[in-house]
FIRO-738528 format. One record per residue (C-alpha): residue number from 1; x, y, z; residue in one letter. Coordinates in steps of 0.001 Angstrom, whole numbers, m for minus. Layout:
% residues N
<rec><n>NUM</n><x>X</x><y>Y</y><z>Z</z><res>A</res></rec>
...
This chain:
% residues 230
<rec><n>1</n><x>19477</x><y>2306</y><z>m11751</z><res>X</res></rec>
<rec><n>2</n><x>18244</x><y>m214</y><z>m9401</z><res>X</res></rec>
<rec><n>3</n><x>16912</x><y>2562</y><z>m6850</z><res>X</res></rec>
<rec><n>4</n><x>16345</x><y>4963</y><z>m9489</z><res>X</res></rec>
<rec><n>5</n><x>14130</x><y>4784</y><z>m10864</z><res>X</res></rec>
<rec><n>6</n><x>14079</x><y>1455</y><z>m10770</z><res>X</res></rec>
<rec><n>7</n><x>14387</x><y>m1540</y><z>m13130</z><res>X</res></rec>
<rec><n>8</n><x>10473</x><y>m1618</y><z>m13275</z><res>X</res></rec>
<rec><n>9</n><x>10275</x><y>1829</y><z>m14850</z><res>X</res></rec>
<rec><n>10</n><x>13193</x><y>1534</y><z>m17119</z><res>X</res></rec>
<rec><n>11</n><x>11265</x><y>m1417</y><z>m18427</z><res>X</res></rec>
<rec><n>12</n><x>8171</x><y>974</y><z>m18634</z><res>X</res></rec>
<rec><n>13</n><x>10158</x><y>3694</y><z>m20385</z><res>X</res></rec>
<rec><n>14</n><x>11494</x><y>1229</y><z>m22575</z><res>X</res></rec>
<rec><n>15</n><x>8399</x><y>m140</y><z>m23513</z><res>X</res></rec>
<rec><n>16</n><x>6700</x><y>3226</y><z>m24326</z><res>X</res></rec>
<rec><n>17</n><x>9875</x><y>4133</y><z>m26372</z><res>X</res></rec>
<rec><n>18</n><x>11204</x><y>6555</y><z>m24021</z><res>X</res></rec>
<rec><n>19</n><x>14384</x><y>5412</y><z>m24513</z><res>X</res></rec>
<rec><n>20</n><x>16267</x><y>1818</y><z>m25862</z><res>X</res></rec>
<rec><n>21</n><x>17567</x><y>m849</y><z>m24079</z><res>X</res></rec>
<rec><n>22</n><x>20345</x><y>m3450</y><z>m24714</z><res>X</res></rec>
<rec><n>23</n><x>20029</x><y>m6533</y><z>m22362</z><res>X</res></rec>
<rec><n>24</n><x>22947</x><y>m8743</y><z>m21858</z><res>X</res></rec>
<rec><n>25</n><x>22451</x><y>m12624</y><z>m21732</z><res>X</res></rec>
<rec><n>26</n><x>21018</x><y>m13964</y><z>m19194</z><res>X</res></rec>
<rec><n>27</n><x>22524</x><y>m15576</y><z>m16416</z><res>X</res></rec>
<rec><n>28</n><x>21257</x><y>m17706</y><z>m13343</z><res>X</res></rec>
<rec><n>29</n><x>20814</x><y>m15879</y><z>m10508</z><res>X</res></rec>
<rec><n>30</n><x>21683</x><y>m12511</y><z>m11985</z><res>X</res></rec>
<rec><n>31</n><x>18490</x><y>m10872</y><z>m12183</z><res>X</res></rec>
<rec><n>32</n><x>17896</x><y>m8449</y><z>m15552</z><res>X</res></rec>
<rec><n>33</n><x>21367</x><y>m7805</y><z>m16619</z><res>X</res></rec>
<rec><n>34</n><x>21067</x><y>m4115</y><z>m18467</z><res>X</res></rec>
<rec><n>35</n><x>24352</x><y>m3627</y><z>m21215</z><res>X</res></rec>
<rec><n>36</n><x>23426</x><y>m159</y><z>m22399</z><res>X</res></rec>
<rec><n>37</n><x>21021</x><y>2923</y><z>m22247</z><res>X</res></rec>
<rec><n>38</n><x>20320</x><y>4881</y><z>m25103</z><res>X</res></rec>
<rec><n>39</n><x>17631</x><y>8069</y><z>m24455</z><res>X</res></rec>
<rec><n>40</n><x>15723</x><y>8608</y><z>m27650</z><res>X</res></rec>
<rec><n>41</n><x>13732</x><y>12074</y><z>m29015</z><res>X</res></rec>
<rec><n>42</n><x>10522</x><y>11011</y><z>m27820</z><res>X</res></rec>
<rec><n>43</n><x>11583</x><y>10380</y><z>m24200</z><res>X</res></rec>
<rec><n>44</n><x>13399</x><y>13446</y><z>m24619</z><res>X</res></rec>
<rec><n>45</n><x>10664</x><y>15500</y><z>m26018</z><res>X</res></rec>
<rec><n>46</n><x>7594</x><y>13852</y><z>m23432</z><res>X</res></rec>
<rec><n>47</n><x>10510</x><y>14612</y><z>m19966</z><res>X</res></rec>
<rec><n>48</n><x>10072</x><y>17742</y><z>m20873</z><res>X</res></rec>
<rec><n>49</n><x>6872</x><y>18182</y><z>m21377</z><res>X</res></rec>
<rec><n>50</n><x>6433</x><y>16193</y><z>m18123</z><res>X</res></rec>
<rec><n>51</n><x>8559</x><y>17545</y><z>m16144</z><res>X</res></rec>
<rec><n>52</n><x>6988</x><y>21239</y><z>m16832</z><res>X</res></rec>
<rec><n>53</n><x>3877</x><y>19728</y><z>m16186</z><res>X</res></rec>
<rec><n>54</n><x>4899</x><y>18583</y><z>m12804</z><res>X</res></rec>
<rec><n>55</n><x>6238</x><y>22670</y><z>m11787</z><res>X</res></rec>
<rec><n>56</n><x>3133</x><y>23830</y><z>m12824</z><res>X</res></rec>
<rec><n>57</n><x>1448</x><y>21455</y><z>m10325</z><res>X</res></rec>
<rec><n>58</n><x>3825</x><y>22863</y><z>m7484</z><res>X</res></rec>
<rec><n>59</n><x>5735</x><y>19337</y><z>m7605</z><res>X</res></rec>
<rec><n>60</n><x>3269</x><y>17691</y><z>m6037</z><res>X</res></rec>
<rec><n>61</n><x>472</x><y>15429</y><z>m7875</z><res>X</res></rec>
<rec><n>62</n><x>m3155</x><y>15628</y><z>m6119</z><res>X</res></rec>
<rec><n>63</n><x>m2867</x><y>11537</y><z>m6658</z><res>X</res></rec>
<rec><n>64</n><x>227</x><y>11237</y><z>m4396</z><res>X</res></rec>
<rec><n>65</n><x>m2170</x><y>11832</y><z>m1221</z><res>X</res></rec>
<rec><n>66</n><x>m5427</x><y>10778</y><z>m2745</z><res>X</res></rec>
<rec><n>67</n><x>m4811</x><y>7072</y><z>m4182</z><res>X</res></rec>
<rec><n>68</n><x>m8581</x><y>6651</y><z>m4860</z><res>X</res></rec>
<rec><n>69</n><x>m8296</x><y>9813</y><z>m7979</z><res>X</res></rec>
<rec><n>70</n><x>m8517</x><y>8282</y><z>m11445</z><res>X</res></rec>
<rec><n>71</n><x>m5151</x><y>7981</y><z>m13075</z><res>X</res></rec>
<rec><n>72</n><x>m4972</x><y>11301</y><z>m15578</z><res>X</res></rec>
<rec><n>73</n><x>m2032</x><y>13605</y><z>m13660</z><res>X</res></rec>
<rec><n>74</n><x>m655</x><y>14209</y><z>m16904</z><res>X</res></rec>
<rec><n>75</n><x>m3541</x><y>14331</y><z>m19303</z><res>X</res></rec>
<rec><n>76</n><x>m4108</x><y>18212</y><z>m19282</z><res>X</res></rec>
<rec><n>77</n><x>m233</x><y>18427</y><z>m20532</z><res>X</res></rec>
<rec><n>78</n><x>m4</x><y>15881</y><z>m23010</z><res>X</res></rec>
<rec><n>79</n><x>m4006</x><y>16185</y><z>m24320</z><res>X</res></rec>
<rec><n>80</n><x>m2578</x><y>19246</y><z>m27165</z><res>X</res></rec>
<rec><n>81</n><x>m289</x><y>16894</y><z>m28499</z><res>X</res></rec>
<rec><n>82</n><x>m2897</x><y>13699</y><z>m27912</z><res>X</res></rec>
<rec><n>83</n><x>m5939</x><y>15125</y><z>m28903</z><res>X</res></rec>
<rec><n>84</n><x>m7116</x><y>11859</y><z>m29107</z><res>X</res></rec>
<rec><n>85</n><x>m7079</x><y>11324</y><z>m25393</z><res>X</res></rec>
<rec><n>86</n><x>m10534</x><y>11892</y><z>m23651</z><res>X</res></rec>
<rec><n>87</n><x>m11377</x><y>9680</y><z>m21722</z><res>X</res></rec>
<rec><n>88</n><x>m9465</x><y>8172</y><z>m18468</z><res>X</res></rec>
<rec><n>89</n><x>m9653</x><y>4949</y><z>m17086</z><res>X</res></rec>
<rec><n>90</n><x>m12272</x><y>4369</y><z>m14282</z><res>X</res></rec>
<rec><n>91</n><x>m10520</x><y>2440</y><z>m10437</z><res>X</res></rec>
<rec><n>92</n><x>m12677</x><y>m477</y><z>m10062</z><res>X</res></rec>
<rec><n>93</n><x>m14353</x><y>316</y><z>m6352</z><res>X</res></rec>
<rec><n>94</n><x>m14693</x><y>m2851</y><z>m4074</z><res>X</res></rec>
<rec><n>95</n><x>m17704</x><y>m407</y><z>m2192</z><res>X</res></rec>
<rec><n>96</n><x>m18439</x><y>m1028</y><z>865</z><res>X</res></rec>
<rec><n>97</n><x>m19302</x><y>m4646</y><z>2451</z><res>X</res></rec>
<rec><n>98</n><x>m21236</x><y>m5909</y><z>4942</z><res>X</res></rec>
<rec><n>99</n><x>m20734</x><y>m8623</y><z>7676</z><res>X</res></rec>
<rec><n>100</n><x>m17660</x><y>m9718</y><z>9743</z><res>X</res></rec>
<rec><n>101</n><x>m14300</x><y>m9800</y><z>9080</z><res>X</res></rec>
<rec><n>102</n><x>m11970</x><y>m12317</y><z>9998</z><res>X</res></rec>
<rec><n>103</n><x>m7793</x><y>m11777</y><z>9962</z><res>X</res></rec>
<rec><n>104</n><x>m4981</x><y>m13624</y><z>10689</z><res>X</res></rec>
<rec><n>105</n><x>m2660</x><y>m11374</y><z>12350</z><res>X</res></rec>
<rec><n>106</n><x>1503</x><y>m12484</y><z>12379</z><res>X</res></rec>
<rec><n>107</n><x>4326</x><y>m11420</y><z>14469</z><res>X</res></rec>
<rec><n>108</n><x>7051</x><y>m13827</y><z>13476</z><res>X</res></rec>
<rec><n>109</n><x>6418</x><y>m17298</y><z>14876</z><res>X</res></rec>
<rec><n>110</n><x>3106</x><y>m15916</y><z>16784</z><res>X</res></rec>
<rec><n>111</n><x>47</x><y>m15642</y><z>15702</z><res>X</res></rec>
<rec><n>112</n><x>m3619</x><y>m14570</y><z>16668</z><res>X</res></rec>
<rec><n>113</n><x>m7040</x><y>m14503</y><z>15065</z><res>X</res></rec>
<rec><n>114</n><x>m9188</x><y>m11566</y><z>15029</z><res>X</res></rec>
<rec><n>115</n><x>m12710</x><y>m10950</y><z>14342</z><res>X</res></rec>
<rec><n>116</n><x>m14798</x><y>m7567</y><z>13708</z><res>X</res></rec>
<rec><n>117</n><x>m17494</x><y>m6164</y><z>12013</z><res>X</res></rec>
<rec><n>118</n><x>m17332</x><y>m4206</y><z>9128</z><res>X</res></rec>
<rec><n>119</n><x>m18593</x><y>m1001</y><z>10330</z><res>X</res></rec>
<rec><n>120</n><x>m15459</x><y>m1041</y><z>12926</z><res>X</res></rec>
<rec><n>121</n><x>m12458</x><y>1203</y><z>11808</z><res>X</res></rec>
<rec><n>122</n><x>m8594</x><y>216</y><z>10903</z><res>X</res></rec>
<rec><n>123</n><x>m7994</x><y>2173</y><z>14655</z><res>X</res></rec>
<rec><n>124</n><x>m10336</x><y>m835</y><z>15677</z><res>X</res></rec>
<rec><n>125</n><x>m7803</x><y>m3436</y><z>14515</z><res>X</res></rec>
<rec><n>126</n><x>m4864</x><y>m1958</y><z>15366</z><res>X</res></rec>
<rec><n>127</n><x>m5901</x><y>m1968</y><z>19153</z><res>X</res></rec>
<rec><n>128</n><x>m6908</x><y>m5383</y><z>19318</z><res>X</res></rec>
<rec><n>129</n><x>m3617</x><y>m6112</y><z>17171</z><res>X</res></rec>
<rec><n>130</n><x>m1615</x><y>m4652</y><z>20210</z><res>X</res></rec>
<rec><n>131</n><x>m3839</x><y>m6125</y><z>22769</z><res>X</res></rec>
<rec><n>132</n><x>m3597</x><y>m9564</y><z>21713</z><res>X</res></rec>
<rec><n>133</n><x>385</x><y>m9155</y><z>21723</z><res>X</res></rec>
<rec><n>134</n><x>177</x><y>m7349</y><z>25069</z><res>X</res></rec>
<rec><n>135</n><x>1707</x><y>m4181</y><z>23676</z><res>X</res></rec>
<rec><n>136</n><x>949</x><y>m835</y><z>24932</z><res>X</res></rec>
<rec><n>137</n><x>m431</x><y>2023</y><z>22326</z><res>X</res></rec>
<rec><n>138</n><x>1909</x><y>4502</y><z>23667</z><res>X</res></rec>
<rec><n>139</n><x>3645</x><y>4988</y><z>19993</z><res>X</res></rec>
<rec><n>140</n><x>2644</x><y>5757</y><z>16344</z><res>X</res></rec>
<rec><n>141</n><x>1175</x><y>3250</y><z>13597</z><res>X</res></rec>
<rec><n>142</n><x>m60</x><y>2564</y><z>9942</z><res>X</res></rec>
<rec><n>143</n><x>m1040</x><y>131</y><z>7817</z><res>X</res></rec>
<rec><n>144</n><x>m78</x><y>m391</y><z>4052</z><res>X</res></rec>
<rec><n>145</n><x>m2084</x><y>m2507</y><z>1163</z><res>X</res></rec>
<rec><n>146</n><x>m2196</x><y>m2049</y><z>m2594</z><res>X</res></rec>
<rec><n>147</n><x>m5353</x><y>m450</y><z>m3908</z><res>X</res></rec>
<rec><n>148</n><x>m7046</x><y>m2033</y><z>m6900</z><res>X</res></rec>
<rec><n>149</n><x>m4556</x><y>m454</y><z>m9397</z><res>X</res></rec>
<rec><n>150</n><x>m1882</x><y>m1987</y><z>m6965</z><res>X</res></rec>
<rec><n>151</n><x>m613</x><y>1332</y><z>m5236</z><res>X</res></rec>
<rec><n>152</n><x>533</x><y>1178</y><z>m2292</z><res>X</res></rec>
<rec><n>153</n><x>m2050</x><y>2775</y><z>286</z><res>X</res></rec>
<rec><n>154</n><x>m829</x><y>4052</y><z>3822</z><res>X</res></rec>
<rec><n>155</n><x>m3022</x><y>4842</y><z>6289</z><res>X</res></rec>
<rec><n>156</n><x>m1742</x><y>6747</y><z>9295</z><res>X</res></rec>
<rec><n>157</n><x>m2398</x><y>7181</y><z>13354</z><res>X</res></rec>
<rec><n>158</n><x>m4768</x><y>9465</y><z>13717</z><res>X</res></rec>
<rec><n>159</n><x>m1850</x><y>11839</y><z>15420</z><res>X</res></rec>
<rec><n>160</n><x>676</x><y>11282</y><z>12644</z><res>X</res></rec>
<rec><n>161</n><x>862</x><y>13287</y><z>8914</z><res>X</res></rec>
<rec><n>162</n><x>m710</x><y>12141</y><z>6380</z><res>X</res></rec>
<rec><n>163</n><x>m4239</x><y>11016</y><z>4812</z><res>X</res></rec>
<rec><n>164</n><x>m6153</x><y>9066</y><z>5737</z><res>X</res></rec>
<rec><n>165</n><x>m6189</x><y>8218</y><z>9484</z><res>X</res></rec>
<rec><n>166</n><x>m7025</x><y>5081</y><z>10917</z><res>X</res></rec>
<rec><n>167</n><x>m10417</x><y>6439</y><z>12166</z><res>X</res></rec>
<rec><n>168</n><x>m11242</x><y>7086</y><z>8546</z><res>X</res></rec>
<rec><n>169</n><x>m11098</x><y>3811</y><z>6909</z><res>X</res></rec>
<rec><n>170</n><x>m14085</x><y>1413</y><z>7637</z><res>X</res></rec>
<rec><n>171</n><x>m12790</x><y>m2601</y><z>7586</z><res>X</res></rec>
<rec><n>172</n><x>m15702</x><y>m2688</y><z>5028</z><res>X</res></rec>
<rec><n>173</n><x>m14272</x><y>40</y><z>2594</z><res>X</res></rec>
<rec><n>174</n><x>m10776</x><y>m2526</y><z>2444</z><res>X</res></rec>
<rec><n>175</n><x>m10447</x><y>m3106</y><z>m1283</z><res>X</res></rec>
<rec><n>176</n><x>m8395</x><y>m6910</y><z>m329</z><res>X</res></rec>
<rec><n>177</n><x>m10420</x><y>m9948</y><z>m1281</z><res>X</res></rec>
<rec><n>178</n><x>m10130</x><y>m13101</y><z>622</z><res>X</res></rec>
<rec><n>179</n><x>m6491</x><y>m14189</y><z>1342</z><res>X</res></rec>
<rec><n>180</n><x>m5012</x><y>m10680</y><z>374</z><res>X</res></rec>
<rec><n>181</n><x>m2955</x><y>m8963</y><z>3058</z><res>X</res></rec>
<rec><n>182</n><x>m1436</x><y>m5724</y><z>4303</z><res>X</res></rec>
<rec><n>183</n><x>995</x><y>m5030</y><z>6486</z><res>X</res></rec>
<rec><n>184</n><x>625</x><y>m3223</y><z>9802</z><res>X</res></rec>
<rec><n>185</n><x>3486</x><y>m1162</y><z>11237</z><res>X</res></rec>
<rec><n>186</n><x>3429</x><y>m309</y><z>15100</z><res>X</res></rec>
<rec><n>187</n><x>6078</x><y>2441</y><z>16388</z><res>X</res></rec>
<rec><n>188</n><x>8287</x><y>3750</y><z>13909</z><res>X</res></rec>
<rec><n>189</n><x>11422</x><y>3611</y><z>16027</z><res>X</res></rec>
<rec><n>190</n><x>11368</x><y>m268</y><z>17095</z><res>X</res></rec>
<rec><n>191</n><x>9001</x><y>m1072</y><z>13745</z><res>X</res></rec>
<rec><n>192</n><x>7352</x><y>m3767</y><z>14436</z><res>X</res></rec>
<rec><n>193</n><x>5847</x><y>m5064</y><z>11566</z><res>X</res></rec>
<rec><n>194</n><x>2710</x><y>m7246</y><z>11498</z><res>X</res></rec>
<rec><n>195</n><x>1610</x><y>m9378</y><z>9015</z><res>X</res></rec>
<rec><n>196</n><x>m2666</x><y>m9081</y><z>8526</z><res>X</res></rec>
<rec><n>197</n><x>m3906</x><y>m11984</y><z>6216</z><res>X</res></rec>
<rec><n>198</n><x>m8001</x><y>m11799</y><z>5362</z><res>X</res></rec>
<rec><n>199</n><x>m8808</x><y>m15000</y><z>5846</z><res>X</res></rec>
<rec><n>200</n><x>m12805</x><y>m14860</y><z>5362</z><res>X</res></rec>
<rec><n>201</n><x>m15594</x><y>m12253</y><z>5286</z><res>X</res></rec>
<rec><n>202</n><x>m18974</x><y>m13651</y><z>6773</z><res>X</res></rec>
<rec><n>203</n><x>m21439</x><y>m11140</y><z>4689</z><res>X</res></rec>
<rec><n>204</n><x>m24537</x><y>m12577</y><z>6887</z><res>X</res></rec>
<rec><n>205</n><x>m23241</x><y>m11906</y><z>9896</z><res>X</res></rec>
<rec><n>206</n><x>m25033</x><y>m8793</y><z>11011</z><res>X</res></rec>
<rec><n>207</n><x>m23321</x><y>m8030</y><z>13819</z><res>X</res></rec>
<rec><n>208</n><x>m22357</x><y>m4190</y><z>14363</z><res>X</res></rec>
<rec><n>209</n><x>m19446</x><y>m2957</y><z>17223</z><res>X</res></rec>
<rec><n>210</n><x>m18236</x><y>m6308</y><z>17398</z><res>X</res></rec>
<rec><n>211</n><x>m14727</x><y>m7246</y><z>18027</z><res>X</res></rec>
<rec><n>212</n><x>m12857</x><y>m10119</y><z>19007</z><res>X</res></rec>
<rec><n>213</n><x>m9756</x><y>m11810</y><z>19296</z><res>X</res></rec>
<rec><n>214</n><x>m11043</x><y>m15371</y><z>18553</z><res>X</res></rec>
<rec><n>215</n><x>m7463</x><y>m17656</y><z>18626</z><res>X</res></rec>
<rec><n>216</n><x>m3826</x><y>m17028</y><z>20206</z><res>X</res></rec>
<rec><n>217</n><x>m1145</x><y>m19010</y><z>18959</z><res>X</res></rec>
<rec><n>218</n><x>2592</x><y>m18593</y><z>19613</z><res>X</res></rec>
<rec><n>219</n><x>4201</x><y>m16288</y><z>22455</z><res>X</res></rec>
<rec><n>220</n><x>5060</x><y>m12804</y><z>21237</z><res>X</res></rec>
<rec><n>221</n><x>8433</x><y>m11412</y><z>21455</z><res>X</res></rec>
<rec><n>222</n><x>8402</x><y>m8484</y><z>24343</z><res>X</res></rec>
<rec><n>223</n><x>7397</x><y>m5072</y><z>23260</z><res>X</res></rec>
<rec><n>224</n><x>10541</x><y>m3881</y><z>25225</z><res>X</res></rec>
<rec><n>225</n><x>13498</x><y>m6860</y><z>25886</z><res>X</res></rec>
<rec><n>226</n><x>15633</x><y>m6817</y><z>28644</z><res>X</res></rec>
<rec><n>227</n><x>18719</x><y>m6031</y><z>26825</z><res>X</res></rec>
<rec><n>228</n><x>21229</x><y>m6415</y><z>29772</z><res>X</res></rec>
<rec><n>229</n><x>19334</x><y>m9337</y><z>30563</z><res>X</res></rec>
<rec><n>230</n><x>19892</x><y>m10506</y><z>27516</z><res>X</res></rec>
């Protein structure tokens, strides 16, 4: 249960009374501690309406590529039993915003500071992430932030599968507010994983193309150690 599906979505399930749980006492240090399962007719009754739902769609939702659709997958299934349901939710949209970006960009101890303007793309970032750590760009990359209904969004290398591509996403279309981060990953083999803090947005800076790496802290590990050396 604790990779699948997870303790968040028996809580869900639970909640919505898909099915009953019976929680054991507490303890400290011991997390949720789950006794006993029971399904129930209504979680019964909605899996299968569900799960029909989701072989008519080909098993794959539209939303599972396209985090920016409005949350209503299951709406055409469930509406003749929910007539009630018309309308769905509207995503909040940051839109885009003008001026220049600042990040703080960390590779365990190390650390550097890096400017650019909002009409510069995620591809933008990622090279001066790699530049500022002396890496070479011979390898794969993505980064990964929650949307606004906290989803996690990936966005890919340009040569890699999936949607959308790092010279797709604008630093101004971002939906993180100041002090939000995402993660950047840089070749999938070694994974390096950065850690990209917004520190401030400067909305009347008008700069345009600019980009900069503005501070260097901190010695980066080597993109490829000496491991007989070592």
């Amino acid at each position: 249960m604790l990779y699948w599906p997870e303790l968040h979505n028996l809580a869900l399930m639970n909640l919505f009374g898909f099915l009953r749980i019976e929680s054991g006492k507490p303890e400290a240090g011991k997390g949720w501690r789950v006794n006993q399962i029971a399904r129930l007719p209504f979680g019964d009754a909605m899996m299968q309406v569900m799960v029909r739902a989701f072989l008519e769609q080909g098993m794959m939702w539209e939303s599972e590529t396209n985090p920016t659709l409005p949350l209503n997958d299951f709406q055409p299934a469930l509406q003749p039993y929910f007539p009630q349901w018309q309308n769905v939710l509207v995503l909040p949209q940051y839109g885009f915003r003008a001026g220049v970006y600042t990040f703080r960009v960390s590779l365990g101890k190390a650390w550097r500071r890096i400017a650019l303007s909002s009409e510069m793309m995620l591809v933008d970032l990622s090279r001066l992430i790699l530049e500022s750590v002396d890496f070479d760009t011979d390898h794969l990359d993505m980064f990964r932030y929650r949307n606004q209904t906290g989803r996690t969004v990936e966005v890919s290398h340009p040569y890699a599968d999936g949607s959308p591509s790092t010279d797709e996403v604008r630093i101004g279309d971002l939906p993180l507010a100041e002090g939000a981060s995402m993660t950047y990953i840089f070749d999938f083999g070694d994974w390096w994983e950065f850690a990209v803090q917004l520190e401030a947005i400067q909305p009347d800076d008008a700069r345009s193309q600019y980009a900069e790496i503005l501070d260097s802290h901190g010695d980066a590990p080597p993109q490829y150690p000496d491991w007989e050396e070592e």
